[in-house]
PAMAR-969713 format. One record per residue: x, y, z of N, C-alpha, C in turn; residue in three letters. Coordinates in nm, 2 decimals. Layout:
<rs>
<r n_X="X" n_Y="Y" n_Z="Z" ca_X="X" ca_Y="Y" ca_Z="Z" c_X="X" c_Y="Y" c_Z="Z" aa="ALA"/>
...
</rs>
This chain:
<rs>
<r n_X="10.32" n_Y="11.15" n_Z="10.70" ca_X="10.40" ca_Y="11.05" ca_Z="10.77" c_X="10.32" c_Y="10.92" c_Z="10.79" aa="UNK"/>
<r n_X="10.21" n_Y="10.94" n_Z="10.84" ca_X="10.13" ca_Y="10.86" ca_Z="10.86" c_X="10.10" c_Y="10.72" c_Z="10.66" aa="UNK"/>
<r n_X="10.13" n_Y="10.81" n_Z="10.58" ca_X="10.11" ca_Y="10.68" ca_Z="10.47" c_X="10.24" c_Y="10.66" c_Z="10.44" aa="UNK"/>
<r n_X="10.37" n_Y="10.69" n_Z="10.49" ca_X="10.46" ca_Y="10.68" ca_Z="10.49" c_X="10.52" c_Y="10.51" c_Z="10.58" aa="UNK"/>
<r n_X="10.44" n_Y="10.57" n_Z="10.68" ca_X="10.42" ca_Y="10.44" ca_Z="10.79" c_X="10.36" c_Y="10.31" c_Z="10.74" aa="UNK"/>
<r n_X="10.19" n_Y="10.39" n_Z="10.65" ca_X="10.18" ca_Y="10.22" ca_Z="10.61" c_X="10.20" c_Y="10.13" c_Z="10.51" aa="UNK"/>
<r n_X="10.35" n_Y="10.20" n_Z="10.45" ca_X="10.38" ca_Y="10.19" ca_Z="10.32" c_X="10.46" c_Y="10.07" c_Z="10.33" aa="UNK"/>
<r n_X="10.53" n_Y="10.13" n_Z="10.46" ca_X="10.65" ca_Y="10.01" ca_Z="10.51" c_X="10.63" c_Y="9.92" c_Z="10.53" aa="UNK"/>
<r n_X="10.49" n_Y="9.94" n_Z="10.68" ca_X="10.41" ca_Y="9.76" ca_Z="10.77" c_X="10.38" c_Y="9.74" c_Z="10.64" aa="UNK"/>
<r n_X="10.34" n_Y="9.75" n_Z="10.53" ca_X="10.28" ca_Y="9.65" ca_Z="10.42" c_X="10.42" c_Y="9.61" c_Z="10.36" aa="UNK"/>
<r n_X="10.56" n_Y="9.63" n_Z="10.33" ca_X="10.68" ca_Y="9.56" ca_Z="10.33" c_X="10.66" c_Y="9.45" c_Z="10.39" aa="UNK"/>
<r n_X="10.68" n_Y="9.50" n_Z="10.54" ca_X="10.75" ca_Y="9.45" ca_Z="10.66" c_X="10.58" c_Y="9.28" c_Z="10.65" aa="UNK"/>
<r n_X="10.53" n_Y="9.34" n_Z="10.61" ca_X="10.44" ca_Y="9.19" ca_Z="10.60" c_X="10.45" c_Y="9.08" c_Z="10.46" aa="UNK"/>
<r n_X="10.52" n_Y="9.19" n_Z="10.35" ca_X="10.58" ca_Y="9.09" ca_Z="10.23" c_X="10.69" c_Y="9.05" c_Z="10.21" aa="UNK"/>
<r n_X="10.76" n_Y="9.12" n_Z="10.25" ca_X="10.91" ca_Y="9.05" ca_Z="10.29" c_X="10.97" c_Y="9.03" c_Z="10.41" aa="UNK"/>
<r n_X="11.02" n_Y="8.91" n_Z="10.41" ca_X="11.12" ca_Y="8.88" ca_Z="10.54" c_X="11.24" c_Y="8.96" c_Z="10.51" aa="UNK"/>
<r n_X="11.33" n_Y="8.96" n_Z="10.42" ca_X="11.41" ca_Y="9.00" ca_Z="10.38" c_X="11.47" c_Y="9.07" c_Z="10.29" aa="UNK"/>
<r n_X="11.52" n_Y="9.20" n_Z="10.25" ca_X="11.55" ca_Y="9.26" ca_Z="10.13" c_X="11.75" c_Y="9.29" c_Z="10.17" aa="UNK"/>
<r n_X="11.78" n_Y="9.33" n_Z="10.10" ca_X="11.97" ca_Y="9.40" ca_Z="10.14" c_X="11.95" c_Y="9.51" c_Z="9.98" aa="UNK"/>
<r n_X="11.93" n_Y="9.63" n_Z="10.02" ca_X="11.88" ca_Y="9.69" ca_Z="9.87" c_X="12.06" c_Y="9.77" c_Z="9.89" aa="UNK"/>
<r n_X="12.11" n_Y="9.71" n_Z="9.74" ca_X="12.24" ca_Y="9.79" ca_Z="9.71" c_X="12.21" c_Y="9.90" c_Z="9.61" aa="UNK"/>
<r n_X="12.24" n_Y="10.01" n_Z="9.64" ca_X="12.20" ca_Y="10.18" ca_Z="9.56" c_X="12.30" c_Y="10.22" c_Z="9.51" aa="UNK"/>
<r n_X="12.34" n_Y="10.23" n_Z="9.40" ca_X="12.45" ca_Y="10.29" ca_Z="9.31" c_X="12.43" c_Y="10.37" c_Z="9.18" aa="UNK"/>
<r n_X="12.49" n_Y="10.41" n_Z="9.16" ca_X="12.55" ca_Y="10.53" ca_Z="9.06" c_X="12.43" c_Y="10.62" c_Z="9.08" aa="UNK"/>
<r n_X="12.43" n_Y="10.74" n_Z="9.19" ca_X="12.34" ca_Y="10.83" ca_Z="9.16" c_X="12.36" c_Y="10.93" c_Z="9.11" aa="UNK"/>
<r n_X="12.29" n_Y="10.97" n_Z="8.99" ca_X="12.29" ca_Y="11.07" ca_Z="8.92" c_X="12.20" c_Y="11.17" c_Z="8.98" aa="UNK"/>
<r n_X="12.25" n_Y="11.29" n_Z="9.04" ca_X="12.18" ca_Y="11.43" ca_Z="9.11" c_X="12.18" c_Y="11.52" c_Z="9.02" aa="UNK"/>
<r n_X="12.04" n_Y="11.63" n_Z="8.97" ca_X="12.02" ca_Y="11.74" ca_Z="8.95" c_X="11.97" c_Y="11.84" c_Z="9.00" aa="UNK"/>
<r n_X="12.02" n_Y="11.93" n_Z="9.06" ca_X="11.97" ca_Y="12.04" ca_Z="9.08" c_X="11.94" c_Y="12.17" c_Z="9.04" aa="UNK"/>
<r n_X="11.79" n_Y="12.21" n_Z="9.07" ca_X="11.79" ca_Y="12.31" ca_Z="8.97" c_X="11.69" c_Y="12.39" c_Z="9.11" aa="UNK"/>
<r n_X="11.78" n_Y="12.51" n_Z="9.15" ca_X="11.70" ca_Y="12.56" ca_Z="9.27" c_X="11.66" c_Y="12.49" c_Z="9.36" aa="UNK"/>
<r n_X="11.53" n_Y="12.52" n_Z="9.43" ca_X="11.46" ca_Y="12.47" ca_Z="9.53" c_X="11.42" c_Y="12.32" c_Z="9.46" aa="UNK"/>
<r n_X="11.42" n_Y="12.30" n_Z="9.35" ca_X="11.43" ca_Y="12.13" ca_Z="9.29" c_X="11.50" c_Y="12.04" c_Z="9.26" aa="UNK"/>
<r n_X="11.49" n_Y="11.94" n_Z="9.27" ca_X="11.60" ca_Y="11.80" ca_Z="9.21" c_X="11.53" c_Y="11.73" c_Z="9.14" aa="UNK"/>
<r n_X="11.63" n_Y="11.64" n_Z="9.07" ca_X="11.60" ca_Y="11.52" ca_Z="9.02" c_X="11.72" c_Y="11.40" c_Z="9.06" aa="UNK"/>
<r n_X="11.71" n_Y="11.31" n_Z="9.06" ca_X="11.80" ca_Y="11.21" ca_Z="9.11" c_X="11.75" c_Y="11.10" c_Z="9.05" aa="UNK"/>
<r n_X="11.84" n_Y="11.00" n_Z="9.01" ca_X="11.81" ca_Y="10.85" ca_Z="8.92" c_X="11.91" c_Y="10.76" c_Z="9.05" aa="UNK"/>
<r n_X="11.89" n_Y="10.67" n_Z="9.03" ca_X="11.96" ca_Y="10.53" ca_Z="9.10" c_X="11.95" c_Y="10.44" c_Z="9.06" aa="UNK"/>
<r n_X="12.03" n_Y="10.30" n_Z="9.05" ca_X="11.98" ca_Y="10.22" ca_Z="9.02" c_X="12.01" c_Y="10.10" c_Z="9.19" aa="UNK"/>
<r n_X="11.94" n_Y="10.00" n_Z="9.18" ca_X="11.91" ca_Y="9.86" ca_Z="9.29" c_X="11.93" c_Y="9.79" c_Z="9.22" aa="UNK"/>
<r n_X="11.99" n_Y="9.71" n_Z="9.27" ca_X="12.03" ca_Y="9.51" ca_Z="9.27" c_X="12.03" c_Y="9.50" c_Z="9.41" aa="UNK"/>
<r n_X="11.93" n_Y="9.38" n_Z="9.47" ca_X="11.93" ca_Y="9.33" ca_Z="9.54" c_X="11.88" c_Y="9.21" c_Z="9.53" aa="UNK"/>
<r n_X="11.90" n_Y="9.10" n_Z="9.67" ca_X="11.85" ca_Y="8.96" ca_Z="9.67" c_X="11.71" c_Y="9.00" c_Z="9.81" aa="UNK"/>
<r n_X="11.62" n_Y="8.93" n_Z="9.73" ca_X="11.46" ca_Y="8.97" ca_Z="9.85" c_X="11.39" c_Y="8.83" c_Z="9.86" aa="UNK"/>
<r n_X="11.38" n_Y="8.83" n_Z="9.98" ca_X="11.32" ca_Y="8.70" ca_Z="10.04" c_X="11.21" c_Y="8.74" c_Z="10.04" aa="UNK"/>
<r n_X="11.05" n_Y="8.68" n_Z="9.99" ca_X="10.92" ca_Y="8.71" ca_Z="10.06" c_X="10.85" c_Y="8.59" c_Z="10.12" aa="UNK"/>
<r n_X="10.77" n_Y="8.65" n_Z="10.21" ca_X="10.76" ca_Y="8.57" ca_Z="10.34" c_X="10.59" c_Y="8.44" c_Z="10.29" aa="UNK"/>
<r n_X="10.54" n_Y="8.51" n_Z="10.17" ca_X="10.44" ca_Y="8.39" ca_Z="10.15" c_X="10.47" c_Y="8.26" c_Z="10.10" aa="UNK"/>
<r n_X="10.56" n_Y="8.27" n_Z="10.00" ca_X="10.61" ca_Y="8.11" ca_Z="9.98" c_X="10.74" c_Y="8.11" c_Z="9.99" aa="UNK"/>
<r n_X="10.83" n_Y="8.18" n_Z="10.08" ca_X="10.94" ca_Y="8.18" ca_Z="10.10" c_X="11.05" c_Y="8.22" c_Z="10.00" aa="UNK"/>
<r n_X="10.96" n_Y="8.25" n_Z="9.89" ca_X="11.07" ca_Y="8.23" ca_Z="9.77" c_X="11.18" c_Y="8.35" c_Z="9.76" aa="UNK"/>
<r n_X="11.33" n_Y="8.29" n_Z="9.71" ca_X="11.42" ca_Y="8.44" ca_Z="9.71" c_X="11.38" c_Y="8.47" c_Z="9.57" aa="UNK"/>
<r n_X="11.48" n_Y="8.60" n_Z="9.55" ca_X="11.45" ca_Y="8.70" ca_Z="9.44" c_X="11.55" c_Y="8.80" c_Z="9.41" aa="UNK"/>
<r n_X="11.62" n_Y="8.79" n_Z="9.29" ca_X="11.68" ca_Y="8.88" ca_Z="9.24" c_X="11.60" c_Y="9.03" c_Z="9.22" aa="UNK"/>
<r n_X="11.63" n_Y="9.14" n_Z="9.22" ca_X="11.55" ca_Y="9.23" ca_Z="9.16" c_X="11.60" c_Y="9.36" c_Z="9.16" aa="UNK"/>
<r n_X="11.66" n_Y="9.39" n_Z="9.01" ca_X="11.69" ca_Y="9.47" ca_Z="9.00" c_X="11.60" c_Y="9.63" c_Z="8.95" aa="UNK"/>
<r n_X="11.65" n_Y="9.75" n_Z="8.96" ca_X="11.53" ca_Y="9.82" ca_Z="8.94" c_X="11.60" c_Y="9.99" c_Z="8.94" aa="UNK"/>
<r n_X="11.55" n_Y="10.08" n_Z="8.91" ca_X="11.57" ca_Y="10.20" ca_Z="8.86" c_X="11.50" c_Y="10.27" c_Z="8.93" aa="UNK"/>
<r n_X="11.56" n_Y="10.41" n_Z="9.03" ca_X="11.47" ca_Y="10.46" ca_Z="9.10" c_X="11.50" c_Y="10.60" c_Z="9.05" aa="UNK"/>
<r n_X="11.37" n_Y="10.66" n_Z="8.99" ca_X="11.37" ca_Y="10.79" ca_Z="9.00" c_X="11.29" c_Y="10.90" c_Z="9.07" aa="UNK"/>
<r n_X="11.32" n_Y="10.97" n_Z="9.15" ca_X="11.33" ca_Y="11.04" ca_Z="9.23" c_X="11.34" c_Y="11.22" c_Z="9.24" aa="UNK"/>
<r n_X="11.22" n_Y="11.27" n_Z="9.23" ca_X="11.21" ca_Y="11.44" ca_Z="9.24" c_X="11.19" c_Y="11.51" c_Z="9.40" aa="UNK"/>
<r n_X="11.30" n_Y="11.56" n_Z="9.39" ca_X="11.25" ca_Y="11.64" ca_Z="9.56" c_X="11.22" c_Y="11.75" c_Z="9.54" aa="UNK"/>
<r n_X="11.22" n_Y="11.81" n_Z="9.66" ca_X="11.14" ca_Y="11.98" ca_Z="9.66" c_X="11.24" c_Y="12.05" c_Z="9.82" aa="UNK"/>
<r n_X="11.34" n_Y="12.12" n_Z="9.79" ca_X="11.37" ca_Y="12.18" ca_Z="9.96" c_X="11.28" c_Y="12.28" c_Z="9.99" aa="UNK"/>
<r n_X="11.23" n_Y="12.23" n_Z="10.10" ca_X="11.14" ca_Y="12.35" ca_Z="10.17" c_X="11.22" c_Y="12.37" c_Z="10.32" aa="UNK"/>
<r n_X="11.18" n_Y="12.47" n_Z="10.38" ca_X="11.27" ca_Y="12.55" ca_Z="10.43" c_X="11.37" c_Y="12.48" c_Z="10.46" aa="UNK"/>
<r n_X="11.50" n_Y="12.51" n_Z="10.41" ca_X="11.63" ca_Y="12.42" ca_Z="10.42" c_X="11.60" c_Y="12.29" c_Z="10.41" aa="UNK"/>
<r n_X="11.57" n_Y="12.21" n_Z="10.41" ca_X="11.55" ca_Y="12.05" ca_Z="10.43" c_X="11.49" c_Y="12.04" c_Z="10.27" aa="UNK"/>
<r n_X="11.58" n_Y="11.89" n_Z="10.23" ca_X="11.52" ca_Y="11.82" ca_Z="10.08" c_X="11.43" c_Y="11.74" c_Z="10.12" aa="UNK"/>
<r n_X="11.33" n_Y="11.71" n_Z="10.05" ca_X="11.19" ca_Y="11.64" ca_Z="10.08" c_X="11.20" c_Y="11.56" c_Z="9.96" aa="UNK"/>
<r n_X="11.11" n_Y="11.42" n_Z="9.96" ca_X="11.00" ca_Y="11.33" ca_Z="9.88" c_X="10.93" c_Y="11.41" c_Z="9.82" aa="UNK"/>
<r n_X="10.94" n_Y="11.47" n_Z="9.70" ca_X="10.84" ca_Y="11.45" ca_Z="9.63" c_X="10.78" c_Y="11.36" c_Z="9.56" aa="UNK"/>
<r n_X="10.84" n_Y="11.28" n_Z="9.45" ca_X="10.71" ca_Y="11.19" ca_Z="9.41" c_X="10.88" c_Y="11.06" c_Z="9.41" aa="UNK"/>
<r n_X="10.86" n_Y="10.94" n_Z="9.46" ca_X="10.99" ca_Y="10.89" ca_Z="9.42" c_X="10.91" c_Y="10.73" c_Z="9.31" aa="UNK"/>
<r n_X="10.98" n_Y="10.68" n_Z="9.22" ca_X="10.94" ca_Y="10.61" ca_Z="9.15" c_X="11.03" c_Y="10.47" c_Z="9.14" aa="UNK"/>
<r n_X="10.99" n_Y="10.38" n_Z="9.14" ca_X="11.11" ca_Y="10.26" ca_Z="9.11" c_X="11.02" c_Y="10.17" c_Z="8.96" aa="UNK"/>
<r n_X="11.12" n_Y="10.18" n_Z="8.91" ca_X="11.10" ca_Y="10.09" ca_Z="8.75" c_X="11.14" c_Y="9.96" c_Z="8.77" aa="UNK"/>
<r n_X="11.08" n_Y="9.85" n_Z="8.76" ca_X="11.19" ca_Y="9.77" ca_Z="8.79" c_X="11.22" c_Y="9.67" c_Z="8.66" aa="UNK"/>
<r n_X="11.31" n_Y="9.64" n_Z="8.62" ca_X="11.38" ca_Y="9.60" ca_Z="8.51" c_X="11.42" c_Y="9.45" c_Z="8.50" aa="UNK"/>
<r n_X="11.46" n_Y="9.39" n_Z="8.63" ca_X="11.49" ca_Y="9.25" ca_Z="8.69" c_X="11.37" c_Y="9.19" c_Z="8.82" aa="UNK"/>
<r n_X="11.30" n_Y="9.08" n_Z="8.81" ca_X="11.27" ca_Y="9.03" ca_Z="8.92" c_X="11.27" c_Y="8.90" c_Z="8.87" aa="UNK"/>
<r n_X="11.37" n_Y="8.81" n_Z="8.89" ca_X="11.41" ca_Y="8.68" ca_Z="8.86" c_X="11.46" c_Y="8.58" c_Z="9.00" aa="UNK"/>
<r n_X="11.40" n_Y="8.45" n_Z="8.97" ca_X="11.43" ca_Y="8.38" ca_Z="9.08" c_X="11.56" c_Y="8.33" c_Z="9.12" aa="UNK"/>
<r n_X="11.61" n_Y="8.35" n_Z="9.24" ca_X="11.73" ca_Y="8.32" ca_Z="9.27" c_X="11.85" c_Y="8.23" c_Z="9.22" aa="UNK"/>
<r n_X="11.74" n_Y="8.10" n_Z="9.24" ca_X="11.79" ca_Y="7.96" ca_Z="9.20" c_X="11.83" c_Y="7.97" c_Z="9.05" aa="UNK"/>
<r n_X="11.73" n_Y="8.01" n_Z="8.95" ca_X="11.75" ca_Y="7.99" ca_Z="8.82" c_X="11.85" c_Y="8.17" c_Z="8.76" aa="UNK"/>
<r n_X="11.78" n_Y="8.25" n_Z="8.82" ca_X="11.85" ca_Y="8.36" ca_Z="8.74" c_X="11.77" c_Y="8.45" c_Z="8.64" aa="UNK"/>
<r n_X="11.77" n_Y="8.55" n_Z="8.55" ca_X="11.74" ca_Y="8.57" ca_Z="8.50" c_X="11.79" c_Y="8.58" c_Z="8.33" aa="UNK"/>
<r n_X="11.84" n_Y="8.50" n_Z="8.34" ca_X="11.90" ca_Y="8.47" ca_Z="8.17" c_X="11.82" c_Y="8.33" c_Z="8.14" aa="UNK"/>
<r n_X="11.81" n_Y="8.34" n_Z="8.04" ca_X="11.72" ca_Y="8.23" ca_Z="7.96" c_X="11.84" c_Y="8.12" c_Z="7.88" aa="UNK"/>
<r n_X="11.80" n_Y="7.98" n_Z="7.94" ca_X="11.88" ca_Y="7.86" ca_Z="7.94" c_X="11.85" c_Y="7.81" c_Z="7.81" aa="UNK"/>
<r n_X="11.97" n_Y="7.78" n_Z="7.72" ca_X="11.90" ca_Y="7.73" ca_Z="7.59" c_X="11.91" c_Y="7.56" c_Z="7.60" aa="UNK"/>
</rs>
């Protein structure tokens, strides 16, 4: 719990702002294991040069239920988009 905690305050000191939108989850279960995919689009403000930020990204995700409860096992984010607000991420000919 405790690296769990300082995973966040190191966020919570790089961004002012995130709004993380999570869609299409794809869930597998196989017994006491999962697997799960997501994908993110969101807009992220960070707090050193104020700058915003598109950033899209792919999260994959293995749990483990131990007694009754699904847990974190290892969770992963790919990220695929981190483009600046103002301009976008498509390239201007």
């Amino acid at each position: 719990h405790e690296a769990i905690r300082k995973l966040f305050a190191g966020f919570q000191k790089l961004i002012s702002f995130s709004q993380h939108n999570v869609f299409n989850p794809q869930i597998v279960i196989n017994g006491n294991r999962a697997h799960a995919s997501w994908y993110l689009l969101g807009p992220f403000t960070f707090r050193e040069k104020g700058d915003a930020r598109w950033i899209a990204c792919r999260y994959e995700d293995d749990y483990l239920k131990i007694n009754g409860e699904w847990k974190y096992q290892h969770l992963r984010a790919i990220i695929r988009v981190a483009a600046a607000y103002e301009t976008g991420w498509a390239q201007k000919s």
